[in-house]
C-alpha positions in Angstrom: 71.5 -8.8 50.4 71.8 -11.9 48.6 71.6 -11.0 45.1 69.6 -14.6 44.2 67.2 -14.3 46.8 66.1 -10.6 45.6 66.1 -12.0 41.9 63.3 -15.2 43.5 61.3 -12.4 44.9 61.0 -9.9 42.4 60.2 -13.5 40.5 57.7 -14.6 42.4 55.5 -11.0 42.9 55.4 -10.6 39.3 54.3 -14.3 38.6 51.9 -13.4 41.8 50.9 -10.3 39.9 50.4 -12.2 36.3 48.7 -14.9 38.4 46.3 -12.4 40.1 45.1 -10.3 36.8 44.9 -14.0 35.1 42.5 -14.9 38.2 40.8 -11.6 37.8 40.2 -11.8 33.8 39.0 -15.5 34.6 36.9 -14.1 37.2 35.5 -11.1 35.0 34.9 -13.6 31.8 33.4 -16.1 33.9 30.7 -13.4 35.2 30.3 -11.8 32.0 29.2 -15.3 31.0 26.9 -16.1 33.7 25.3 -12.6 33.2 24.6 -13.3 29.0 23.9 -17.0 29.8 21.8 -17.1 32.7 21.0 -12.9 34.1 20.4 -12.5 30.4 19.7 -16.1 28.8 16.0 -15.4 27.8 16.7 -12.2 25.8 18.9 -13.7 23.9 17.6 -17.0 23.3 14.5 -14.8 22.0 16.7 -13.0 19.5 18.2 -15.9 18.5 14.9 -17.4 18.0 13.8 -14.0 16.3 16.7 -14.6 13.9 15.6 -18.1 13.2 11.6 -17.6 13.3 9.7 -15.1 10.8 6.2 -14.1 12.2 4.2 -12.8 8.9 0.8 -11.2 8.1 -1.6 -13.4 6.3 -4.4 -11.0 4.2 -7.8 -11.8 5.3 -10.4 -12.6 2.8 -12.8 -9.6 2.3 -16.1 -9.6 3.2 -19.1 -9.9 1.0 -21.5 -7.3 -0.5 -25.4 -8.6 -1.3 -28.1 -6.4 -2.5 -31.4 -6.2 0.1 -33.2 -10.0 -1.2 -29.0 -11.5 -0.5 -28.2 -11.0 -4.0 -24.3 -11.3 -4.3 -22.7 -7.8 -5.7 -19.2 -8.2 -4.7 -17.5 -11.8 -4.1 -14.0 -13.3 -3.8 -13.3 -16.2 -7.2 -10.1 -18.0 -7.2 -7.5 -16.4 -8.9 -5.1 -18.2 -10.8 -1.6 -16.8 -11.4 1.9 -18.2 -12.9 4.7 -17.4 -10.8 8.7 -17.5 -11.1 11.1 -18.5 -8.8 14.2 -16.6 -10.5 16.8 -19.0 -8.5 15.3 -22.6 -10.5 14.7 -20.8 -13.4 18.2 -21.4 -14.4 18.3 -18.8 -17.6 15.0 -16.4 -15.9 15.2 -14.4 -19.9 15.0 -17.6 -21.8 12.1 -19.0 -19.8 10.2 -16.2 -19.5 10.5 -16.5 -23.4 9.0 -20.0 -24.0 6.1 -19.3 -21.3 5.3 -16.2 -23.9 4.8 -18.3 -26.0 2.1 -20.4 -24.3 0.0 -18.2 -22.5 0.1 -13.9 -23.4 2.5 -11.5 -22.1 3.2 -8.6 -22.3 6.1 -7.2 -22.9 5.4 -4.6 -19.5 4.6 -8.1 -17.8 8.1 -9.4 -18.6 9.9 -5.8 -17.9 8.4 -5.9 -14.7 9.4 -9.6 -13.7 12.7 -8.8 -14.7 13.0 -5.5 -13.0 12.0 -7.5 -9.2 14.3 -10.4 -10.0 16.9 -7.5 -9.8 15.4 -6.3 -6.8 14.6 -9.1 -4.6 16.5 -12.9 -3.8 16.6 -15.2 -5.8 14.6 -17.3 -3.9 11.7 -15.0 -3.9 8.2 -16.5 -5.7 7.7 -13.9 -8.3 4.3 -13.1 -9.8 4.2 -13.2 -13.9 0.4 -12.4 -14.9 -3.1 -12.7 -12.5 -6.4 -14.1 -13.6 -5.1 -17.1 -15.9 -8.2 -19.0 -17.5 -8.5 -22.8 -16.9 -7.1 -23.4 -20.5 -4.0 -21.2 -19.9 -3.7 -22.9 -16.6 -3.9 -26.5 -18.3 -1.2 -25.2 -21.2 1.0 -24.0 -18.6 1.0 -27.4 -16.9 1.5 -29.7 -19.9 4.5 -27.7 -20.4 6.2 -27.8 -16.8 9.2 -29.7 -17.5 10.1 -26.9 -20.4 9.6 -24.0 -17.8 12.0 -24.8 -14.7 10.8 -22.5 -12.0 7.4 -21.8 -12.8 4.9 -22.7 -11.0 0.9 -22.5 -10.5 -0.5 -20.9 -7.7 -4.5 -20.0 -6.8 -5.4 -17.1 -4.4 -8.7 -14.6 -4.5 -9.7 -11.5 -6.5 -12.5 -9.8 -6.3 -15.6 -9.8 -9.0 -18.5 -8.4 -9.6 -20.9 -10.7 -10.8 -23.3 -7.6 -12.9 -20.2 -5.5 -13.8 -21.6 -2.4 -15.2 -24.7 -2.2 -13.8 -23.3 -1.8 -10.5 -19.9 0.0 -11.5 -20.9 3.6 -10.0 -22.4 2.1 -7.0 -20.5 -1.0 -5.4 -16.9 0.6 -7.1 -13.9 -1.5 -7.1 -10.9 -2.6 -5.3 -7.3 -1.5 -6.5 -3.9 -2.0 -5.2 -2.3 0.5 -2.4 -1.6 3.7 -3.1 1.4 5.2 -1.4 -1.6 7.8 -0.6 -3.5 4.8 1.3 -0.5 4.1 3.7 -2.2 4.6 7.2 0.5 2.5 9.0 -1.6 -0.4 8.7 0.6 -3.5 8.1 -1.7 -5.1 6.1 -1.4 -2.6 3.7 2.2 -3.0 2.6 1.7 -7.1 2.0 2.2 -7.3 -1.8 -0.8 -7.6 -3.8 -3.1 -6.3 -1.1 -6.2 -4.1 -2.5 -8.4 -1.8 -1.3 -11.7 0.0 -2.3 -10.8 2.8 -4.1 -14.9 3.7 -5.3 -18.2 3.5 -4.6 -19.6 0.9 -1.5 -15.9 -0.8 -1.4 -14.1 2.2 -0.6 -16.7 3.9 1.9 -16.8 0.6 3.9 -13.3 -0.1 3.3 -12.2 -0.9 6.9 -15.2 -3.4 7.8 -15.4 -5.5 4.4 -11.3 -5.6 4.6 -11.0 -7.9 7.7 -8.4 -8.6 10.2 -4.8 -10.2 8.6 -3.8 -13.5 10.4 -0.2 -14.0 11.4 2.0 -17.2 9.9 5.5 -18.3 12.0 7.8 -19.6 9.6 11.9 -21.1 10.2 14.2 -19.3 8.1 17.8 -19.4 7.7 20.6 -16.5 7.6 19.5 -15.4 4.5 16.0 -15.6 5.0 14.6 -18.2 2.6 12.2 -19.8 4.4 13.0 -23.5 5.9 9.1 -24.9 7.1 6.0 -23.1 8.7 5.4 -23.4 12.2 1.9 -22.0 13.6 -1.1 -20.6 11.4 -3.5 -18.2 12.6 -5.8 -17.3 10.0 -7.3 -14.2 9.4 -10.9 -13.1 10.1 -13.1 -12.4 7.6 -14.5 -8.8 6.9 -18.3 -7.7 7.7 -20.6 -8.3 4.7 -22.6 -5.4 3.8 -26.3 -6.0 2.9 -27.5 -2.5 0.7 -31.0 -0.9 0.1 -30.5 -1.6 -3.6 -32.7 -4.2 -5.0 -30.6 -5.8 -8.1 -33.9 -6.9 -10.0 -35.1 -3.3 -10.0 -31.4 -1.6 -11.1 -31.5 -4.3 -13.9 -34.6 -3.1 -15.3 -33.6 0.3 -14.7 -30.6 -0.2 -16.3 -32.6 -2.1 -19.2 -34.8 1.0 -19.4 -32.4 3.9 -20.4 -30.4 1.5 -22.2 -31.3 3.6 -25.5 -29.8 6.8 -23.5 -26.6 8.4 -24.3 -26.2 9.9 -20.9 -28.7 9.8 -18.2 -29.5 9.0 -14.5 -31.9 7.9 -12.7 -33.0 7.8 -8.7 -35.4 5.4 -7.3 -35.4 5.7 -3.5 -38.6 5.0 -0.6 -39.7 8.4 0.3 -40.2 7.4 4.1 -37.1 5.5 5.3 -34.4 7.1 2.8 -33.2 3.4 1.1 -32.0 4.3 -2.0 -33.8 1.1 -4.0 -32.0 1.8 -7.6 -29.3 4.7 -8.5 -28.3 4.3 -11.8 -25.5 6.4 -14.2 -25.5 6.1 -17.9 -22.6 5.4 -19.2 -21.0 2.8 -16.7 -17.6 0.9 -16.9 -16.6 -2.4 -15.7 -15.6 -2.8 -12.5 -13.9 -5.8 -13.0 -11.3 -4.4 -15.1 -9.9 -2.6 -12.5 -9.3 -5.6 -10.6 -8.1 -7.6 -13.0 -5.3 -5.1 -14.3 -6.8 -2.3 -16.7 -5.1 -1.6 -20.0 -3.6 1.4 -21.5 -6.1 1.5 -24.5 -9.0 0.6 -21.8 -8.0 3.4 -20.0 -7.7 5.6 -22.5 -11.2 4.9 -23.9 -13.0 5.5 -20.7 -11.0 9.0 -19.8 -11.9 10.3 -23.8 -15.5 9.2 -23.9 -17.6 12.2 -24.2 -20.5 10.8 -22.4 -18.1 10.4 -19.1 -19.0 6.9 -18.1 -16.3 7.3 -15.1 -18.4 9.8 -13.8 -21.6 9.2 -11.8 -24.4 11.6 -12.2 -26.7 10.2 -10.0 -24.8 12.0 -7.1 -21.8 14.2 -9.0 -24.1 15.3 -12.2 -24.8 19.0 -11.7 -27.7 20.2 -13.5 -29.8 23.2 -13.7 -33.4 21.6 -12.5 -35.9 23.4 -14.6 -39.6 22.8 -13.4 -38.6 20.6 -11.2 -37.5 23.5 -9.1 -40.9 24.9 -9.1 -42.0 22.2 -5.8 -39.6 24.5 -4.3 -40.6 27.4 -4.7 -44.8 26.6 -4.4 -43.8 25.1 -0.5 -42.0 28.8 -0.5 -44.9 30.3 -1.6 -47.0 28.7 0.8 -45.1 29.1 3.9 -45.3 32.9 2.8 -48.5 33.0 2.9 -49.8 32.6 -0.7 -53.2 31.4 -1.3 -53.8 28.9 -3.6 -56.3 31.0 -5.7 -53.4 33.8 -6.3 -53.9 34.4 -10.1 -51.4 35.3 -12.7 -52.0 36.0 -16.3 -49.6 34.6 -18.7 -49.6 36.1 -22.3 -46.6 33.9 -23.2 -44.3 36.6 -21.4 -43.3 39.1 -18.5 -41.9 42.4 -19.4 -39.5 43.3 -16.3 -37.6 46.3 -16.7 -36.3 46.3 -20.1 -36.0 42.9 -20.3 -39.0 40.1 -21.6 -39.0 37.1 -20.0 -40.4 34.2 -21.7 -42.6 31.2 -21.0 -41.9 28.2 -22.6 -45.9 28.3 -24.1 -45.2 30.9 -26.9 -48.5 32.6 -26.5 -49.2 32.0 -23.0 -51.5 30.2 -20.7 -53.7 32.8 -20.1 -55.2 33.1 -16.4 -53.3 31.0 -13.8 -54.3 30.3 -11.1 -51.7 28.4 -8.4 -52.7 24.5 -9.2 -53.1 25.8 -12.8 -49.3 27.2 -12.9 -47.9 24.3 -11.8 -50.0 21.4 -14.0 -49.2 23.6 -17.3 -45.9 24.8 -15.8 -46.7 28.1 -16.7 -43.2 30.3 -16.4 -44.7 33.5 -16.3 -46.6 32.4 -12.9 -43.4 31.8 -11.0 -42.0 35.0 -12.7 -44.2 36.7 -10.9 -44.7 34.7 -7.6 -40.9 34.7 -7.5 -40.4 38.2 -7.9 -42.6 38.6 -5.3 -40.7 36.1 -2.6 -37.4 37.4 -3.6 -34.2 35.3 -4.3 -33.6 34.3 -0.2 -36.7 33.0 0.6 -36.9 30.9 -2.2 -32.9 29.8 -1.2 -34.0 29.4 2.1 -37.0 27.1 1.2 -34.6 25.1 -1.2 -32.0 24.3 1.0 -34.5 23.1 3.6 -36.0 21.1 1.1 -32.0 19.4 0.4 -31.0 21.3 -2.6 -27.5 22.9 -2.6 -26.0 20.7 -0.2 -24.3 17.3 -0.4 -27.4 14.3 0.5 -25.4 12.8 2.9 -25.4 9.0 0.9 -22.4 6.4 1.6 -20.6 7.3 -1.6 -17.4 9.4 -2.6 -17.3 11.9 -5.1 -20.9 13.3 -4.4 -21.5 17.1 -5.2 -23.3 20.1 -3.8 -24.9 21.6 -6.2 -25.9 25.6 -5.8 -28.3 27.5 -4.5 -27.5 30.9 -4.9 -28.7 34.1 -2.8 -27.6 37.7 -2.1 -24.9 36.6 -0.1 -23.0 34.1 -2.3 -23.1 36.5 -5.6 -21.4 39.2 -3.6 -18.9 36.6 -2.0 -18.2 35.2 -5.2 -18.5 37.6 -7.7 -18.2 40.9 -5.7 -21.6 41.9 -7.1 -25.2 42.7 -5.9 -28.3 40.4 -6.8 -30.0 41.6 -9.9 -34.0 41.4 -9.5 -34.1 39.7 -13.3 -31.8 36.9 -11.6 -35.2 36.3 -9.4 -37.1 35.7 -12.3 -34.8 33.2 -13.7 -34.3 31.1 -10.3 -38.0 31.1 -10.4 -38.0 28.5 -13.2 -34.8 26.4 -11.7 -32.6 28.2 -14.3 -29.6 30.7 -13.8 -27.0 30.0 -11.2 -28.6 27.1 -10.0 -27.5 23.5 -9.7 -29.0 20.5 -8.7 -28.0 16.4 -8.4 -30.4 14.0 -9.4 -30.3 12.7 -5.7 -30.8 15.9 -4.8 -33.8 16.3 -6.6 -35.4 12.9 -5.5 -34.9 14.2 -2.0 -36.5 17.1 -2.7 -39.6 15.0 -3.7 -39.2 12.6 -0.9 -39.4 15.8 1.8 -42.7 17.0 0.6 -45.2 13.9 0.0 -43.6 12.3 3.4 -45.4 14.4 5.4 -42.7 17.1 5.5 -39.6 15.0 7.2 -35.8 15.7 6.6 -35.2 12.2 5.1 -31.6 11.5 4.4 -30.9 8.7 1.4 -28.5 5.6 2.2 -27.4 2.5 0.9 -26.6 0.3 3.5 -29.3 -1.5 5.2 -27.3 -3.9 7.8 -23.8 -5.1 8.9 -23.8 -8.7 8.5 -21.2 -9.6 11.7 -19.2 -12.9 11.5 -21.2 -13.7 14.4 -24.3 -13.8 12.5 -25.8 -11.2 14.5 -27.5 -8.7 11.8 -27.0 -5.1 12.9 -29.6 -3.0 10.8 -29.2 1.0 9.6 -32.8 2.3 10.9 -32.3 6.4 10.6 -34.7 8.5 12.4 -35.7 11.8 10.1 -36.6 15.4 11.9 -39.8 17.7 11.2 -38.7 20.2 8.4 -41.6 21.8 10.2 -43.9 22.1 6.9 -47.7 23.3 7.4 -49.4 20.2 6.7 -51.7 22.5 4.3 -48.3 23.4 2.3 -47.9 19.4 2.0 -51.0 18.7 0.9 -51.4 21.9 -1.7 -47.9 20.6 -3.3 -49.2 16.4 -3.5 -52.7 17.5 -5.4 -50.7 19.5 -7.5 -48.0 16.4 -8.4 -51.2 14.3 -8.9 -52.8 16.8 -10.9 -49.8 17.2 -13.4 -49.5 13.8 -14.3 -53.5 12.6 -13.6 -55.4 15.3 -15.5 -55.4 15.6 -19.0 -54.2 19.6 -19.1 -50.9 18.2 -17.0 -47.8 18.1 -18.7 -47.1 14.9 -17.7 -50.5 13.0 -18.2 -49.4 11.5 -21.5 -47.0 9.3 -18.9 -49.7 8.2 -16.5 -50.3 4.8 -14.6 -53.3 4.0 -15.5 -54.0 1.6 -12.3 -55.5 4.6 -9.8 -53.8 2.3 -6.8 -50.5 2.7 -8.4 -51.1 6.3 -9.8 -48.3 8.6 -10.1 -48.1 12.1 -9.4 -44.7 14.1 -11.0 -43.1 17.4 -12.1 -41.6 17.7 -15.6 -38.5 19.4 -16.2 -36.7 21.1 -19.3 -33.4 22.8 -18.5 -31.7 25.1 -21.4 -28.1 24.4 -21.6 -27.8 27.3 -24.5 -28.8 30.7 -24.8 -32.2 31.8 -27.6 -32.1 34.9 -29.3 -34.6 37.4 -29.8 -33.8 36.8 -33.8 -34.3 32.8 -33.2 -37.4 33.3 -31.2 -38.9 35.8 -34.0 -38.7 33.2 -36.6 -38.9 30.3 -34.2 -37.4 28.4 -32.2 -35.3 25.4 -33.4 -36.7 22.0 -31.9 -33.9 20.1 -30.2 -33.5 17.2 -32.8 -32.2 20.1 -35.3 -29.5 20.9 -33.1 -26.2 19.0 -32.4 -26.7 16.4 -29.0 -24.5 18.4 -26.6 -27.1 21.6 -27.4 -30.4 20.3 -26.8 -31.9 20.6 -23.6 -31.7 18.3 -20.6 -35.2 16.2 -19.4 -35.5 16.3 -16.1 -38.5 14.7 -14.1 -39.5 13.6 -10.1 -42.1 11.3 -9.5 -43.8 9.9 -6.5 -46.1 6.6 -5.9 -48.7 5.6 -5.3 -49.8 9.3 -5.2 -52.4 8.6 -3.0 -50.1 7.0 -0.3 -46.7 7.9 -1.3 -43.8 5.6 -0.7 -41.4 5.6 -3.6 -40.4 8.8 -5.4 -37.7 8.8 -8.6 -35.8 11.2 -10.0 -34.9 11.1 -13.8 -32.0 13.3 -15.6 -31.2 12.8 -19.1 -28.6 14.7 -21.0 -29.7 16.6 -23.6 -32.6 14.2 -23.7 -34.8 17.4 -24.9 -38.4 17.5 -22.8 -39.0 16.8 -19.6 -42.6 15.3 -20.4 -41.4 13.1 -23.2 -38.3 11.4 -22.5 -37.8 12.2 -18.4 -41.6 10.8 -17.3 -42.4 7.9 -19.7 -39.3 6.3 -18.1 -40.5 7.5 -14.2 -43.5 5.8 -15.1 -41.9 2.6 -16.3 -39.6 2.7 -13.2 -42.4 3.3 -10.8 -44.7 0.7 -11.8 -42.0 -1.8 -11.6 -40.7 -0.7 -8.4 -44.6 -1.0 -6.7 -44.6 -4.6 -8.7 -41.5 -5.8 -6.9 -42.7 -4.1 -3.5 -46.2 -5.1 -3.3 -46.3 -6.4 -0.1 -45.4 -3.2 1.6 -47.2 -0.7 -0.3 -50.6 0.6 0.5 -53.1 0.8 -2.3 -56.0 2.2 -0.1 -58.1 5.5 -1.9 -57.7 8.5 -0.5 -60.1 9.8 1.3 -61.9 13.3 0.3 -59.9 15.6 2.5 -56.3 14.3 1.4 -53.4 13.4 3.5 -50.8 15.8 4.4 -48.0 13.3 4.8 
């Protein structure tokens, strides 16, 4: 074999070989490329394109809040804020510095800028301080070429245009809580609020909107090149409430001498809360705007708890108020009206003396009699007689003990106790004396000032389970009005219970041996009828009551009893009832239905129109 010619053709199969795999790698990187450019081309042009194009949420404007006559109680202002752009500040320390020393910083302000400069790119718009006035705004821009990097920009906060008058009931908007993250996107955008109280926060989702989306070019680092498409975001629902703001002004205006009080105006028939007002309020505004340490502090140590409100949260033994309750008891048992107590100013029971508030009695008592003089020793006895779980029974149906059902956060139970609860709670048996006590709204039990205008509304309505709200309709974007029209159950009252407890409310307040006929209306078409209340908040002693017992303006505020009071007009065709708690106020009759009857006869002056002044005839109406 030719040693040349085996040499050429070991030659040639291996540059065969080295020429096939060269075909084949061709062959392979040529299909890999038609799979990425053409099998794959449109998933990779849209991550390319997703590389280049940012899509971003937009936060949509929230929606409005407006009292029933369109009265605004929550609305968006512009905002004014400075911003930074760390990148064009050039020295970020010293300019921060010189715009000090224009407009007001503080020092957490510039901590804070400084701490997301560190955090974020340099590029990144930085927020210094929110809710510049016009003159800061002006100084700020005479200044510009001084402050490289700062710059002007407007956007929306919320306000409340009556501020404390409103604080408890429309609440506030505050920024997201790690708490609040539902997943929602919208929620992580910086500077994005929420309602954290009151209407905001129970109507949170329909007054917040829907976010619009923004496309925006953006290079490798993502510093944003030009804005592509705008979608704006939809505007939330506005939310039209019961409340009417000229009667929670004068209201307000009312108990404005009052330390700590509360006060419930709401129609009897329909459940529209029409005023709810706690004494002392805050500002809502400065929750939106950025509340201070010292602020804070000031309304977390005030004794008189302006944070808190006691028109739905206040828990308060009811006194005589509680007596409606247990007369519709009474009645439902059977009682006749002419069932006749005599009160010598006590009842011995046991080895115990219970006393009524008259220190040398009433003297015969009959049922209407008991409950225009308020005569304790009456329901001593009529109580003692029921027992403690019928009277329960009768104020839970009435909606004591129980949470109202209204459209705000925070709202309490209350108690009524029974048999059952003491011996779930405490491990021990009912005591008969206990009876006695609950008799007169005092002892374990606990009432709201809602609660207790409830209570009134259930019994001169004609005996139906109304429920109190605040909103009265959804105002769509559409237009369309959607209204809240709740329909109420029978409690399945005799109508002659009704009418028996409706005489006696007129008769408290209309006849001059009422306790509460020195707070009168004089007009018989807007007559009220009422119950006074006084609630102990301190034990008497036998020694104090032998030598007499202290009047409240001797002892120190936080001692003296509460004045409670529920009222309902016009008595003849009830349509508005109110209940009034104030702290430590002393009595019932004095401070709680002078300001019932204020609130009562403004409340029929600002709904004329849709009250019925009629006389009633000579049987009564049951409802």
């Amino acid at each position: 074999m030719n040693p040349e010619k085996t040499r050429y053709g070991l030659f040639s199969r291996r540059a065969a070989f080295i020429a096939g795999g060269q075909v084949l790698l061709l062959g392979g990187l040529a299909s890999r490329m038609y799979y990425l450019q053409v099998v794959e081309g449109d998933k990779y042009q849209t991550l390319a394109e997703d590389n280049r194009i940012s899509m971003r949420l937009l936060a949509p404007t929230r929606g409005m809040i407006i009292d029933r006559n369109g009265e605004f109680l929550a609305i968006n202002v512009e905002n004014y804020r400075v911003v930074i752009v760390p990148e064009q500040a050039q020295n970020l320390d010293e300019t921060l510095g010189r715009l000090s020393r224009i407009i007001k910083l503080e020092p957490h302000d510039i901590a804070r800028v400084e701490r997301e400069a560190a955090r974020r790119r340099a590029f990144v718009p930085l927020t210094v301080r929110d809710n510049l006035s016009w003159e800061e705004v002006s100084r700020i821009g005479v200044n510009t070429p001084d402050l490289p990097g700062v710059n002007i920009d407007v956007g929306l906060t919320r306000h409340y245009p009556y501020a404390a008058e409103m604080g408890h009931l429309v609440g506030y908007v505050a920024a997201v809580s790690e708490s609040d993250m539902t997943g929602d996107p919208v929620l992580e955008l910086p500077g994005f609020r929420i309602g954290k109280n009151g209407v905001e926060r129970t109507f949170d989702e329909m007054l917040r909107g829907k976010a619009g989306t923004s496309q925006v070019e953006v290079n490798a680092v993502g510093r944003v090149i030009k804005e592509l498409s705008r979608q704006d975001g939809q505007t939330g629902e506005t939310i039209k409430l019961t409340v009417d703001m000229r009667l929670q002004e004068f209201v307000s205006n009312r108990v404005a001498d009052q330390n700590s009080c509360s006060v419930v105006v709401m129609d009897c028939h329909t459940g529209a809360v029409r005023a709810l007002v706690s004494k002392p309020s805050y500002d809502p505004n400065a929750f939106t705007e950025g509340l201070d340490q010292a602020t804070w502090k000031a309304l977390v140590e005030n004794p008189y708890a302006p944070l808190s409100n006691k028109a739905i949260a206040g828990q308060y033994a009811p006194g005589s108020t509680f007596k409606i309750a247990v007369m519709a008891a009474a009645l439902e048992e059977g009682l006749k009206i002419d069932h006749s107590v005599y009160c010598p100013g006590y009842l011995e029971f046991g080895n115990r003396r219970f006393h009524c508030w008259k220190r040398h009695g009433h003297g015969e008592m009959d049922m209407i009699d008991g409950f225009r003089q308020s005569c304790d020793v009456w329901y001593y006895e009529v109580a003692r007689r029921l027992g403690i779980d019928a009277i329960a029974a009768m104020a839970r149906r009435l909606g004591l003990g129980q949470p109202a059902g209204i459209e705000l956060v925070g709202e309490r139970p209350g108690l009524i106790p029974d048999r059952n609860w003491k011996r779930a709670t405490m491990g021990e048996p009912w005591h008969p004396g206990e009876t006695l006590v609950a008799g007169i709204g005092q002892g374990y039990i606990l009432t709201t000032p809602l609660q207790l205008a409830v209570m009134t509304a259930r019994v001169v309505n004609g005996g139906k389970a109304v429920v109190p709200h605040l909103a009265e309709s959804i105002l769509h974007q559409d237009g369309v009005e959607e209204p809240v029209a709740p329909d109420f159950p029978s409690l399945g009252l005799k109508p002659s219970t009704l009418k028996v407890i409706r005489d006696a409310l007129d008769e408290t307040v209309n006849t001059q041996r009422g306790t509460a006929y020195g707070s009168r209306i004089h007009d018989p078409a807007l007559a009220m009828g009422g119950k006074t209340g006084t609630a102990q908040v301190r034990r008497i002693t036998k020694a104090e009551r032998d030598t007499g017992v202290r009047d409240n303006k001797e002892l120190p505020w936080h001692l003296r009893d509460h004045a409670l009071f529920v009222g309902a007009a016009p008595i003849r065709d009830p349509r508005f009832v109110c209940a009034v708690v104030i702290d430590h106020g002393g009595s019932g009759s004095a401070a709680g239905g002078p300001v019932a009857r204020d609130v009562l006869l403004k409340t029929q002056e600002l709904f004329a129109g849709q009250v019925s002044a009629m006389p009633r005839d000579g049987e009564g109406k049951a409802g």
